[in-house]
C-alpha positions in Angstrom: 0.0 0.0 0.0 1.5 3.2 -0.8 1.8 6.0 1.8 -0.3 9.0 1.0 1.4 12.2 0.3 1.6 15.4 2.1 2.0 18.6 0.8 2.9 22.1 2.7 1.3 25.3 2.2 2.0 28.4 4.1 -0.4 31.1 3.4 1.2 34.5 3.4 0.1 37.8 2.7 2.5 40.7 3.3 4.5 40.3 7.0 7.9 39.2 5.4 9.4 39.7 9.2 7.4 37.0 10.3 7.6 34.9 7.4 11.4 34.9 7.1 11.4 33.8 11.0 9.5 30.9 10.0 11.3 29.8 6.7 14.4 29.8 8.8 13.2 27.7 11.6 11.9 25.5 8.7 15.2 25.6 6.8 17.4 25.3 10.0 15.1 21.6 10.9 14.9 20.6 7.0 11.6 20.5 7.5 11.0 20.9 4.1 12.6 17.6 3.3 8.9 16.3 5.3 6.7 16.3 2.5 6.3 15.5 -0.9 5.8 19.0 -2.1 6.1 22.4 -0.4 4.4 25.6 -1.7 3.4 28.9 -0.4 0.6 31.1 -1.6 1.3 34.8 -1.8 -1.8 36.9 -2.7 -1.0 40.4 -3.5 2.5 40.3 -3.2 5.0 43.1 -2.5 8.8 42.9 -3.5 9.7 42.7 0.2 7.8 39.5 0.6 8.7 37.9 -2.7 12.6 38.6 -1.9 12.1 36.7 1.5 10.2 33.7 -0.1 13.0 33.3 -3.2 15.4 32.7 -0.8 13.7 29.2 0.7 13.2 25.9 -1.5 9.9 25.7 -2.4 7.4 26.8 -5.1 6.0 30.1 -4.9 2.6 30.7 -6.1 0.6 34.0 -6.7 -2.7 35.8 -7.1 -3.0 39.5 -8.0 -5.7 39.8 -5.0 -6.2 39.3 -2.0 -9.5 37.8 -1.4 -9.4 36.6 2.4 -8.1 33.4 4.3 -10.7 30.9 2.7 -9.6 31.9 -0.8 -6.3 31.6 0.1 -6.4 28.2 2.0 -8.8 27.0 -1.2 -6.1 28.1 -3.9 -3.3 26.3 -1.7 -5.6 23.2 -1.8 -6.2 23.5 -5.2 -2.9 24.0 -6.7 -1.1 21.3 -4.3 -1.5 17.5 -5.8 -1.4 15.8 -2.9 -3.2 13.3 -0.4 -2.9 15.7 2.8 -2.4 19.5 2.9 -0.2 20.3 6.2 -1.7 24.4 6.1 0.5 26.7 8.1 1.3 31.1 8.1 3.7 33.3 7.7 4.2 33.9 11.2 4.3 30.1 13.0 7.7 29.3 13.5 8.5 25.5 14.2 9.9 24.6 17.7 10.6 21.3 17.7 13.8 19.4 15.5 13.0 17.3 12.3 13.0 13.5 14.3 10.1 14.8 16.4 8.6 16.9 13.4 8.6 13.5 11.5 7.2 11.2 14.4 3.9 13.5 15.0 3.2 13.9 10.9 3.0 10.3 10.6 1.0 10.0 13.7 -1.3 12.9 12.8 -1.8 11.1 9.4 -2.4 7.8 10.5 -4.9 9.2 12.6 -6.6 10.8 9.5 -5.9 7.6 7.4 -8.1 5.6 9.8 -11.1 7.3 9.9 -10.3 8.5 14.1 -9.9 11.8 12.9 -11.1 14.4 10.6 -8.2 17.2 11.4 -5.3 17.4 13.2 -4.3 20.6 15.0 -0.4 20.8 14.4 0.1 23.7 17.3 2.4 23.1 19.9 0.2 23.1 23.2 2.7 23.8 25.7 4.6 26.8 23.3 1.4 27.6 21.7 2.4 31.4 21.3 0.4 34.9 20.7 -3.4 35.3 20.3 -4.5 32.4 22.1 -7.0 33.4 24.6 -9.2 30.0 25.1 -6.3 29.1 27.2 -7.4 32.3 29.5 -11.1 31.2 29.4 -10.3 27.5 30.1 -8.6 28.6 33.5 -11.6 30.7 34.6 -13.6 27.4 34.7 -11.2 24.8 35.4 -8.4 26.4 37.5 -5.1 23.9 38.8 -7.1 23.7 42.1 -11.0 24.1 42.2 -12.5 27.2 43.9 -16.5 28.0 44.4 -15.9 30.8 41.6 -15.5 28.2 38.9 -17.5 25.5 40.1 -20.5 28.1 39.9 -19.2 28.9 36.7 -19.8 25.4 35.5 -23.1 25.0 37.0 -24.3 28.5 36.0 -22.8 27.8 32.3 -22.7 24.3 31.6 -22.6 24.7 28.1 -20.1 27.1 27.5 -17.8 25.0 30.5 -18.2 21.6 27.7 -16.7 23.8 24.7 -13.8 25.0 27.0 -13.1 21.7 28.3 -11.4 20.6 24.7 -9.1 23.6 26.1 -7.7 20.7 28.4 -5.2 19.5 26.2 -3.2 22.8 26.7 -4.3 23.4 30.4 -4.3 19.4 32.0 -1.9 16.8 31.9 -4.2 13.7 31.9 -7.0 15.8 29.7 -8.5 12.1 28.5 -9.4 11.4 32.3 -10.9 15.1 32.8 -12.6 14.8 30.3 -13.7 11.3 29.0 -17.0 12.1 27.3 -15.0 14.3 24.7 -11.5 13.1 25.2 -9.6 10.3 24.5 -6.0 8.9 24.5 -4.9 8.3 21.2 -1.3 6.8 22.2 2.1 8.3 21.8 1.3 12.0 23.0 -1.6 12.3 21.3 -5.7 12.4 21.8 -9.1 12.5 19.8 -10.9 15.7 21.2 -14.6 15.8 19.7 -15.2 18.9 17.4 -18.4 20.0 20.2 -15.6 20.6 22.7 -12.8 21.8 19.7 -12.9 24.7 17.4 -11.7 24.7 13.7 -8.4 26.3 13.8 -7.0 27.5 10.3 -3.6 27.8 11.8 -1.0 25.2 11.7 -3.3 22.1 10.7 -2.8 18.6 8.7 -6.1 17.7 7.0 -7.2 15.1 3.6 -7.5 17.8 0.8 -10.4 15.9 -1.0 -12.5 16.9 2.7 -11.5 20.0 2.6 -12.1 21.0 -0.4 -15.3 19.3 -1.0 -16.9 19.3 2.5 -15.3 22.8 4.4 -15.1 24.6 1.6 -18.3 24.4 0.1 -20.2 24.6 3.6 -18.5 27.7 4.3 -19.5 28.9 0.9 -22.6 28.4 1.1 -24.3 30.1 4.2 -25.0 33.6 4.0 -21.9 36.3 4.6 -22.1 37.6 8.6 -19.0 38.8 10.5 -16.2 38.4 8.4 -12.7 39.8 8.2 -12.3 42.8 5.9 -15.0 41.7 4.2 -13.6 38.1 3.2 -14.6 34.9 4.7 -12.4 32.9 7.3 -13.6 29.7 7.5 -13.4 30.0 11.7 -15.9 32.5 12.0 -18.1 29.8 9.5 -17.5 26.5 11.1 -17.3 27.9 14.6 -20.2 27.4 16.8 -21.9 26.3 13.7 -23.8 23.0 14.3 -22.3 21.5 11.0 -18.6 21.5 12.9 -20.2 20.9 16.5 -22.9 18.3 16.4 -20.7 16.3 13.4 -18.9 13.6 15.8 -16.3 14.2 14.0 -12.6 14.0 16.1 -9.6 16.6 16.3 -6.5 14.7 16.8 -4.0 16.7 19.1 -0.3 15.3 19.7 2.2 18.1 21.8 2.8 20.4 18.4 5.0 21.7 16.3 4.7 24.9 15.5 3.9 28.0 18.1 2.6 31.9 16.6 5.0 34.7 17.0 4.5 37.9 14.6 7.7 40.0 13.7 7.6 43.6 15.1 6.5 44.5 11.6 3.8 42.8 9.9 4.2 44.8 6.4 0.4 46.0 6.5 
């Protein structure tokens, strides 16, 4: 049986700080080497940005426009040819050294492979970096040692506590025993966390293209446009909360991570 292939695509638009940050900590681990092809997306490029991305070996793909995150993500699943899409940004630097890089791809995919999962998030949960405030949130209603506060919390708010208890993977050591209704052990680091309890993330992710671009995609398409992000769609604000991603049994496989989220000083927009 052949092994099916992954392809990497880092979605980039403008920051060439952050994005040369990354490419070296990619270069530095050959984590390039990974995968079976290796592309990044640059919609509406500026020479600063495709200076930084000429100087890293992989293929470098264009649009004229910028059109949001779900165009983007779309065009890199589009124009890659393989099996698995490993989707990462500009700014999410990898932490960890090529051996351990190499050990959680094949586990995330096997996880895929298998049916036990639908996405794996690819985010280092202990380094897990800027703009992550469910972390923040999680603590309010599961502290390290339990207080009235939070146990009226989760009385008062038992619906919001469930969502924040997928948070448990980044706040809990044994999250599968908290937790055993939406959580379980998946061996070697790595757990099932049930998409009720787990948002879609768009950052730093290993998914099967075909389901992405014929189940994510079109959903997202096709409910009316709400909140959005300069006018463009997200695919977050889409799936999240939406009873499509939370009432789908589907499972979010979650190893330690590889990747954390650190923006240069300088973002280029």
């Amino acid at each position: 049986m052949e092994i099916p292939t992954i392809g990497l695509g880092i979605l980039s638009w403008r920051g060439h700080r952050s994005l040369d940050a990354a490419m070296t900590s990619y270069q530095e681990a050959d984590f390039f080497s990974l995968f079976d092809e290796a592309m990044i997306f640059l919609p509406d490029p500026d020479e600063a940005v495709l200076d930084i991305a000429n100087k890293y070996p992989l293929r470098i793909e264009t649009d004229p426009n910028n059109a949001g995150i779900l165009v983007g993500m779309e065009e890199i699943a589009k124009r890659l040819n393989t099996d698995y899409i490993f989707f990462t940004e500009n700014d999410c630097p990898l932490l960890e050294p090529r051996d351990e890089a190499e050990r959680q791809i094949n586990k995330a995919r096997n996880l895929l492979m298998s049916g036990q999962a639908k996405m794996a998030r690819m985010r280092h949960v202990k380094h897990y970096g800027e703009t992550f405030n469910i972390i923040d949130k999680y603590y309010r209603y599961f502290p390290t040692q339990d207080t009235l506060v939070a146990k009226l919390r989760q009385l008062l708010r038992p619906e919001k506590a469930r969502r924040l208890s997928g948070a448990a993977i980044y706040g809990s050591n044994t999250p599968a025993q908290k937790f055993p209704k939406d959580i379980t052990d998946a061996g070697d680091g790595f757990y099932l966390v049930d998409a009720a309890v787990m948002a879609w993330t768009n950052q730093s992710i290993l998914i099967e293209r075909d389901f992405f671009l014929n189940t994510i995609i079109p959903y997202c398409k096709s409910i009316p446009l709400g909140r959005n992000i300069n006018g463009f769609r997200s695919i977050e604000i889409e799936l999240n909360r939406s009873k499509f991603w939370t009432k789908s049994g589907w499972k979010i496989a979650c190893g330690p991570g590889l990747l954390t989220h650190q923006r240069a000083n300088d973002r280029g927009y």
